[in-house]
C-alpha positions as CSV (number, residue, x, y, z in Angstrom):
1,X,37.3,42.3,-30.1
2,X,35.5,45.0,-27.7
3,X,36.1,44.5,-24.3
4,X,33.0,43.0,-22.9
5,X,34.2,39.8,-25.4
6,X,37.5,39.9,-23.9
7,X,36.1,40.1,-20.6
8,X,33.8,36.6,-21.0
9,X,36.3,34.7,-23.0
10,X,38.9,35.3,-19.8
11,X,36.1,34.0,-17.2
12,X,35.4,31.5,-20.0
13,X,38.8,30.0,-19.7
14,X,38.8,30.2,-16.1
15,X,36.0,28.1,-16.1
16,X,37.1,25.6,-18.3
17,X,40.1,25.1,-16.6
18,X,38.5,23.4,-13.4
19,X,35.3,21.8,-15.3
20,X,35.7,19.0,-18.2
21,X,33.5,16.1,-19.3
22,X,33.3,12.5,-19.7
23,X,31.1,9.9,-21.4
24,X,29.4,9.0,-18.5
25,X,29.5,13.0,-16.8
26,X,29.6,15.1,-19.6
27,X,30.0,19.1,-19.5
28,X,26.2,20.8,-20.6
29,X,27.6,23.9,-22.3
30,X,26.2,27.2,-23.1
31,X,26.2,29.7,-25.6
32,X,24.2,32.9,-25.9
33,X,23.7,35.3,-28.7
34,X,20.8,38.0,-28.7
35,X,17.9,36.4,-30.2
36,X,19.1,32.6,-29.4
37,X,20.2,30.1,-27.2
38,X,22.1,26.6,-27.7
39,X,23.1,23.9,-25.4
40,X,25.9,20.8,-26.2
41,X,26.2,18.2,-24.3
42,X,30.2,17.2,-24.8
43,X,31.9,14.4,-23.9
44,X,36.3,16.1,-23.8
45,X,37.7,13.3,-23.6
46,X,36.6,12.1,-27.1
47,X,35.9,15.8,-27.8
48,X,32.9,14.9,-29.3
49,X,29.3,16.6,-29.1
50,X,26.9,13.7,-27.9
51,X,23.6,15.9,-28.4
52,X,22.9,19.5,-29.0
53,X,19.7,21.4,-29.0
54,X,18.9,25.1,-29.7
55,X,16.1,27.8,-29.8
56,X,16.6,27.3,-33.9
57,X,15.1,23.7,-33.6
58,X,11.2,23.0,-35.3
59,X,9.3,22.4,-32.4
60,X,11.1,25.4,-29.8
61,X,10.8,27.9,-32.7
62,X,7.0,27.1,-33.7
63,X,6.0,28.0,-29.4
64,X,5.1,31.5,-28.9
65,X,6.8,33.5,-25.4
66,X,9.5,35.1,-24.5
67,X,13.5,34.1,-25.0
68,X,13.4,32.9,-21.2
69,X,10.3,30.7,-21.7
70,X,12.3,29.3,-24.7
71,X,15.4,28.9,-23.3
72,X,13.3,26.5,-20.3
73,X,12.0,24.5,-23.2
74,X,16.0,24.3,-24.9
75,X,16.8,22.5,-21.5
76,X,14.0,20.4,-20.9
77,X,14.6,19.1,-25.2
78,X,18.7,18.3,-24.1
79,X,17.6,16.8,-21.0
80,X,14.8,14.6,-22.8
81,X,17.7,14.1,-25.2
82,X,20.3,13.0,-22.7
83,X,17.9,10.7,-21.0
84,X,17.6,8.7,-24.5
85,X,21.2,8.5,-24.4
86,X,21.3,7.0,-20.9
87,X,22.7,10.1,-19.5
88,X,21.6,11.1,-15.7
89,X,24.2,13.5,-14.4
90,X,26.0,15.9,-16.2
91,X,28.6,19.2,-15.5
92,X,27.2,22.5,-16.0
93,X,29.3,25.2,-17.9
94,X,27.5,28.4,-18.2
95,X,30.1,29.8,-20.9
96,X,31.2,32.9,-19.1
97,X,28.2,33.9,-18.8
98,X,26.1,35.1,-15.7
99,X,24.2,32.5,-13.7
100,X,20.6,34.5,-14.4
101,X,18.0,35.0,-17.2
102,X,18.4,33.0,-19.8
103,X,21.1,31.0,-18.7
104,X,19.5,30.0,-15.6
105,X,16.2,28.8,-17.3
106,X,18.2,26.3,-19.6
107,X,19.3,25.2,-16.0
108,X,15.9,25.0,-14.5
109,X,14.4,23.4,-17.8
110,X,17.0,20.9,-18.0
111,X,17.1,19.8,-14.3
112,X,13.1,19.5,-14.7
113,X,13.7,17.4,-17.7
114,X,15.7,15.0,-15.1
115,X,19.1,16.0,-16.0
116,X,21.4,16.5,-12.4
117,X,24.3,19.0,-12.2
């Protein structure tokens, strides 16, 4: 692995250590690549994924604009998501990565959506 990997999997870790999720509470994580975006809502004490959405899905991939415009939409379809599953609140883990761009849209779309971190 090149160093900028090594670099976010150690502020990854450091991360995880302080923030986990529960049913009620659970952990909104983040993952980046270069053309995408995709967002898990995880419950770590089951370990299980309660809902997931991504850039890839039907409706996100048919809008035209920019991979910050889409990334709003990816939070406001997890939050829309969570809300069917009775979910209010949840933890935000931004993966390592910095809190700007596109990470910080799926924030902003998701806390539209209704979701609180």
């Amino acid at each position: 692995m090149d160093a900028k990997v090594l670099r976010r999997q150690k502020i990854r870790y450091r991360i995880r250590k302080k923030i986990t999720g529960i049913n009620q509470k659970p952990r909104l994580s983040v993952f980046r690549s270069n053309n995408d975006i995709y967002v898990q809502l995880i419950d770590d004490d089951n370990g299980k994924t309660l809902a997931a959405a991504s850039s890839k899905d039907k409706d996100i991939t048919a809008q035209k604009g920019t991979k910050i415009e889409k990334s709003k939409l990816v939070g406001a379809a997890i939050a829309r998501k969570a809300g069917e599953l009775g979910i209010s609140t949840a933890v935000f883990d931004r993966g390592g990565y910095l809190f700007h761009g596109r990470v910080k849209a799926v924030s902003d779309g998701a806390r539209e959506g209704g979701l609180q971190f």
